[in-house]
N, C-alpha and C positions, 0 to 999 in steps of 0.2 A: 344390536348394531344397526344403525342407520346405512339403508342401500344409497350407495352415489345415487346423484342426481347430474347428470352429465348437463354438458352447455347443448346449447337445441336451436335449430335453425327456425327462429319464433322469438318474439320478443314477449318476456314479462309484463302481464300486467299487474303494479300493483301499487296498493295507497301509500303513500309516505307521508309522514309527518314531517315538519323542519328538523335538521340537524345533519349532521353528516354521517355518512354511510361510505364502504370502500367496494367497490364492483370489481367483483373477479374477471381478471385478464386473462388469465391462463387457462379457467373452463376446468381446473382439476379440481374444486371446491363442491366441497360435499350439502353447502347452503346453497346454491347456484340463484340469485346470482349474485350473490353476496359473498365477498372472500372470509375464507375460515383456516387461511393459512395453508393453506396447501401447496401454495407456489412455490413453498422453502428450494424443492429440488429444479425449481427451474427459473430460467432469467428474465423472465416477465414480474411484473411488478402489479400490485392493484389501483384501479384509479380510484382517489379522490370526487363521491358526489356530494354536493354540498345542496341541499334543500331549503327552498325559504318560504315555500307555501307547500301546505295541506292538500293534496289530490292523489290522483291516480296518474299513476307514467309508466310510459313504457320504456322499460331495463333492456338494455342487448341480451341475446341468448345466444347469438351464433360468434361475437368475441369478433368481430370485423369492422363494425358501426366506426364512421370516420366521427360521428359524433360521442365520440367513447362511452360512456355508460347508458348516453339518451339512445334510443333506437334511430334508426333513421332510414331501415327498411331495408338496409345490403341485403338481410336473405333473402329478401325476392330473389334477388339477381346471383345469389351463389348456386341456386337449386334450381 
């Protein structure tokens, strides 16, 4: 059985390819931070990333980022 992997006050680094991806909103997603459905029990919704070039980006881990799934540093400022 796969241990959670909870959302974390740190943003993901990692390489994406083009194509679209759904970023878990709700932090209960056992692929963090990738949604793998686990929002079913609650009213959060996943967002829509849509990729058009090949790099390395930084993913939200703490589920605050006003720029939804890109990081944009809020956990400095929660912790």
């Amino acid at each position: 059985m796969k241990e959670k992997q909870a959302a974390y006050h740190k943003s993901y680094r990692i390489a994406l390819k083009p194509g679209t991806y759904w970023w878990c909103a709700c932090g209960h997603s056992l692929s963090q931070p990738f949604c793998d459905g686990s929002h079913k029990d609650t009213n959060i919704q996943p967002q829509e990333l849509v990729i058009k070039k090949e790099k390395v980006y930084k993913i939200c881990g703490c589920k605050e980022s006003k720029a939804g799934p890109i990081c944009d540093l809020t956990h400095r400022e929660l912790f």
